[in-house]
C-alpha positions in Angstrom: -20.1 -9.9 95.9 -21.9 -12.3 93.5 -23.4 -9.0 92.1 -19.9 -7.4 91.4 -18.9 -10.8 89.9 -21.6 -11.2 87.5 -21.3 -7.0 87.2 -17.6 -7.6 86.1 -18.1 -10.5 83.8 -20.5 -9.1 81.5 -18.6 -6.3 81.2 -15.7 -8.5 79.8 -17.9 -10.4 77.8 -19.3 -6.8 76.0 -15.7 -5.5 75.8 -14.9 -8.8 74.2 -18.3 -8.8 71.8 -17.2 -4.8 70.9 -13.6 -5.9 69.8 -15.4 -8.4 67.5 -17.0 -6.2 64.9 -14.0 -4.4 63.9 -12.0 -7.4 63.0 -15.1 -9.5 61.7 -15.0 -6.3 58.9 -11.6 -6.7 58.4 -11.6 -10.6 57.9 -14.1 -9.9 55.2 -11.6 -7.4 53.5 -9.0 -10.0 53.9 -10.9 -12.9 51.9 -13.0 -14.9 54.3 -16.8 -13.7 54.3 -19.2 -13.0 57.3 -21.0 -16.4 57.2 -18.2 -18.3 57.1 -16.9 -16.2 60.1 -20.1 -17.6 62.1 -19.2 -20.8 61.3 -15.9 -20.8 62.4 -17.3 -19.2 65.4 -19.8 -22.1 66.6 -17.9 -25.0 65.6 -14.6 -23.7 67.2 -16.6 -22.4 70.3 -18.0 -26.0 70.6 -14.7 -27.6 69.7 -13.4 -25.8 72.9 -16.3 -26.1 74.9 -16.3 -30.6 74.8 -12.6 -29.8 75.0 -13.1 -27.8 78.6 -15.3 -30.5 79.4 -12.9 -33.3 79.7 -11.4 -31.6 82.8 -13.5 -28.7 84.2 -17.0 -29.2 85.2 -18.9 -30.9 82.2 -19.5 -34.2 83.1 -22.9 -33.6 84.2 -25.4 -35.6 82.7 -28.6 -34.3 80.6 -31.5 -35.9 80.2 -33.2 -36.1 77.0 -35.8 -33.6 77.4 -33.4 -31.0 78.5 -31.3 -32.0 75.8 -34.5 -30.7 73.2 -34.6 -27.0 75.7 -30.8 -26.6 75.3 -31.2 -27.2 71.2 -33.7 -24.4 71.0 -31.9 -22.4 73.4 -28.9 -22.8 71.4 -31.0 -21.7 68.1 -31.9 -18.6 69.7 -29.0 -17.5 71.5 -26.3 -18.6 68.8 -27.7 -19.6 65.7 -30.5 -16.9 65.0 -28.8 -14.1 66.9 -25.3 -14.6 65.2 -26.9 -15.4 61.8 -29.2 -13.0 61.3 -27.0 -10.1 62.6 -24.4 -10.9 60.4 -26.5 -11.4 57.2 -28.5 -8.4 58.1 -25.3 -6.0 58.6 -24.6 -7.3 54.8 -28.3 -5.9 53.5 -28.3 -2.6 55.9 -25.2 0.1 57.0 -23.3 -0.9 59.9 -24.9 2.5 61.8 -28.6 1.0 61.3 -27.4 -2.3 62.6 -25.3 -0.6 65.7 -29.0 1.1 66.6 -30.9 -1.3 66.3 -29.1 -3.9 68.2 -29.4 -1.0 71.4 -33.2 -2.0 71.7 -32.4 -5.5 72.9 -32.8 -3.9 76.8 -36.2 -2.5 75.5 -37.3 -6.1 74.0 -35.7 -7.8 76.7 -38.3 -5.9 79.2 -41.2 -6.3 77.5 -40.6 -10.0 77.6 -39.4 -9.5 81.2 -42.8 -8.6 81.9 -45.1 -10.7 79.5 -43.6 -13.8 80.7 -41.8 -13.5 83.7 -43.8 -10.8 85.4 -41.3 -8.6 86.1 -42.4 -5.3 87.1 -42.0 -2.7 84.5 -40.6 0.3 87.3 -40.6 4.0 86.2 -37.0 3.8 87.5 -36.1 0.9 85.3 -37.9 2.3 82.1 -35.9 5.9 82.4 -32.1 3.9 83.0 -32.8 2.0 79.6 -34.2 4.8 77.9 -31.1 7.0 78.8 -28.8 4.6 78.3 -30.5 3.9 74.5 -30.0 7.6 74.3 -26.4 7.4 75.2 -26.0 4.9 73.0 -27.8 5.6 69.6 -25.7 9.4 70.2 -22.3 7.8 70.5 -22.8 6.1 67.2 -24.9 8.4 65.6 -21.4 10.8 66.7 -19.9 9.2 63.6 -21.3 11.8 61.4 -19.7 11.0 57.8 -20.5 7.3 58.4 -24.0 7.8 58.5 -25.7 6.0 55.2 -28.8 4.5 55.5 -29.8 0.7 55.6 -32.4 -1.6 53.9 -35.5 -2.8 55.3 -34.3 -6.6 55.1 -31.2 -5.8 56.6 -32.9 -3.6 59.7 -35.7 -6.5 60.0 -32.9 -9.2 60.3 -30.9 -7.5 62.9 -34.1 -6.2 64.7 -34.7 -10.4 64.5 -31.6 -11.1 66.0 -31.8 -8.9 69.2 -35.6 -10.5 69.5 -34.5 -14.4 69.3 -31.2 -12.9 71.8 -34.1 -11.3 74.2 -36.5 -14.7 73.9 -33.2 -17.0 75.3 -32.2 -14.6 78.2 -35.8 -14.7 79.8 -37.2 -17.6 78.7 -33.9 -19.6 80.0 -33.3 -18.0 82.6 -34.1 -20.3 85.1 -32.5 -23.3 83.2 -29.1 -22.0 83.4 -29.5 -22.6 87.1 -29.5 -26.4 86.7 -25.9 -26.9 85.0 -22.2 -25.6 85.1 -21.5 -22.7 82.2 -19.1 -25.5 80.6 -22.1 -28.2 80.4 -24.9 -25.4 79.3 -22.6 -24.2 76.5 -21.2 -27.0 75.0 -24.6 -28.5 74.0 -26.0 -25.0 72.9 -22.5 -24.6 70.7 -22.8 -28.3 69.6 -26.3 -27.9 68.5 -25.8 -24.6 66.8 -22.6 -25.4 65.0 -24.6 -28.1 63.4 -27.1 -26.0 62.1 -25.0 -23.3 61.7 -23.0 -25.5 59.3 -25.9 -26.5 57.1 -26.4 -23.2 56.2 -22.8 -21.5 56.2 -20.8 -24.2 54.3 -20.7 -23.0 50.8 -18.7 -19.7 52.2 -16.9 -22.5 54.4 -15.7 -23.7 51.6 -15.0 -21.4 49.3 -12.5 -19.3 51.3 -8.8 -19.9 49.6 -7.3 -20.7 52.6 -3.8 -21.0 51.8 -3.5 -17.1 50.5 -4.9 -15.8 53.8 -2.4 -13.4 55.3 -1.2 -14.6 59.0 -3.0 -11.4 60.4 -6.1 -13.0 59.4 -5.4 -16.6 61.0 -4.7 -14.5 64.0 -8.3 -12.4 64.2 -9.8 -15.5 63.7 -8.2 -16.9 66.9 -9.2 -14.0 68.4 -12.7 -14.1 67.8 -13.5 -18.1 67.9 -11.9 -18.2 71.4 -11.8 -14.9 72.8 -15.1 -13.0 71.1 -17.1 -16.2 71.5 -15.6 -18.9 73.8 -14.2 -17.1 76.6 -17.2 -14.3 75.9 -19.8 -16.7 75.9 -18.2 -18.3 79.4 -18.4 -14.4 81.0 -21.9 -13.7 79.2 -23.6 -17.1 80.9 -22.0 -16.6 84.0 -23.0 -12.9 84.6 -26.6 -14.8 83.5 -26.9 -16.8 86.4 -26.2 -14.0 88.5 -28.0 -11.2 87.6 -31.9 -10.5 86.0 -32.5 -10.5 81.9 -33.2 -6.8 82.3 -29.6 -6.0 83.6 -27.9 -8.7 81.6 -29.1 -6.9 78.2 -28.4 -3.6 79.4 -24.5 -4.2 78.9 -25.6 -4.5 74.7 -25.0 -0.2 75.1 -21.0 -1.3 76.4 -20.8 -2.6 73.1 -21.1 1.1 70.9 -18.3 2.3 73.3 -16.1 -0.7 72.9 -15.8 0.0 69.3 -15.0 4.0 69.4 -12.2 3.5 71.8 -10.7 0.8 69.8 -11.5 3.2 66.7 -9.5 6.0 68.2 -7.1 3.5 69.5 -6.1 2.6 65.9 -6.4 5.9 64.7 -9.0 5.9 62.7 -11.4 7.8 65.2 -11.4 11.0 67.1 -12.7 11.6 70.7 -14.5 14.5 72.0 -16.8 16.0 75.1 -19.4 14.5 73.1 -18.7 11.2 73.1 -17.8 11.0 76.8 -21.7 12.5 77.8 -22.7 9.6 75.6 -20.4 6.9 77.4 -21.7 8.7 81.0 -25.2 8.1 79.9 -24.9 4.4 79.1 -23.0 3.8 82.4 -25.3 5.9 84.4 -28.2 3.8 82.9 -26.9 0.3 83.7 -26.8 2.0 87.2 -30.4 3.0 86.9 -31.3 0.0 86.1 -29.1 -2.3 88.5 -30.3 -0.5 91.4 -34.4 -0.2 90.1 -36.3 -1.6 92.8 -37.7 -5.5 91.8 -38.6 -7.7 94.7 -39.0 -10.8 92.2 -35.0 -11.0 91.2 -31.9 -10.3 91.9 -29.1 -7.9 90.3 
């Protein structure tokens, strides 16, 4: 049951990550500029998370050398990953960017098994391989979209996934000790201060007062549903299931976006992209169910 639950959580917090994209790329149409998207992101997200913590679970107290783990967790999973992908999607084409962030089960592995021994199974290597497959072809499905990237851009995003990969192995044992509500509002606290050092110029400079009410509304959507409730779903599934199979919902991702593409009618769906979508399920099952004596999931 705890496996369903975590199962079921990520999934909403990929579903949630997938609707993201689409209106992050229309805020910037609209006047208000990637980084200053991130910033709204973590200080919002820790705004709500010290709110939650006044009346549901995050009284618990941190000591001081925790308190140095959960600021360097907090610079991997939020600040670099977030970052990085955004200011890499701006040097490289949003395909490149889509690809590259599907080898974060592939880094997440080898990291798996450098550091915390996890056995690299034959049954575990072919469900992320075919669920890469799956879904580098559903994007690649796009065709006319197609235009290739820059080498910044690809190194930046390739960054990101790496720094995303480093938090979800290397902490995984840490988010045992404390609720999701106490975990995240130090690592969005932290983040949104660093965050905020670096983002403020396009903080600032967005005109505020012209932005059209569909705007004020995707960014409600993405500071507390794409990363507050997201990030509540994506650390919860954490505790519950191994880095291997937490990273493998990155592929939901791809598939999120082309059914909210053809949802507002500005994509088409085929045979094709449904072999791609049963390929990317079929390797999260590969994967959940590979043999590893060492963790759970």
């Amino acid at each position: 049951m705890n496996a369903l639950r975590g199962h079921l959580m990520l999934l909403g917090a990929a579903v949630l990550w997938g609707c993201n994209a689409p209106m992050i790329k229309d805020l910037q149409s609209l006047g208000v500029p990637a980084l200053a998207v991130a910033d709204m992101r973590a200080v919002g997200a820790a705004l709500a998370f010290w709110t939650a913590s006044l009346f549901v679970g995050g009284g618990e107290r941190v000591s001081a050398s925790m308190l140095g783990r959960l600021c360097v967790a907090g610079i991997l999973c939020i600040v670099l990953n977030q970052v990085l992908f955004t200011v890499g999607v701006t040097y490289t084409s949003p395909i490149d960017a889509t690809v590259i962030a599907t080898m974060l089960p592939i880094v997440t592995m080898i990291f798996s098994a450098v550091i915390l021994k996890e056995a690299i199974t034959g049954a575990k290597l072919t469900g992320i391989l075919v669920g890469a497959a799956g879904a580098v072809t559903l994007v690649l499905g796009g065709g006319a979209a197609m235009v290739g990237g820059g080498l910044l851009g690809d190194a930046l995003c390739f960054t990101a996934q790496v720094s995303c990969a480093l938090y979800m192995v290397i902490f995984s044992n840490t988010i045992h000790r404390y609720s999701v509500v106490t975990l995240m509002k130090w690592l969005f606290l932290f983040a949104a201060l660093i965050v905020t050092m670096v983002t403020w110029p396009a903080v600032v400079a967005v005109d505020y007062a012209s932005l059209p009410v569909r705007a004020w509304g995707e960014i409600l959507f993405v500071v507390f549903g794409g990363t507050f409730v997201s990030y509540i779903f994506f650390t919860g599934g954490q505790k519950l299931l191994r880095p291997t199979v937490v990273s493998m919902y990155n592929y939901v991702q791809p598939i999120v976006a082309t059914v909210l593409s053809v949802a507002m009618g500005v994509g088409s769906f085929g045979w094709g992209k449904l072999v791609s979508m049963a390929m990317v399920f079929g390797g999260v099952y590969i994967v959940t169910h590979a043999k590893n004596s060492a963790a759970k999931g």
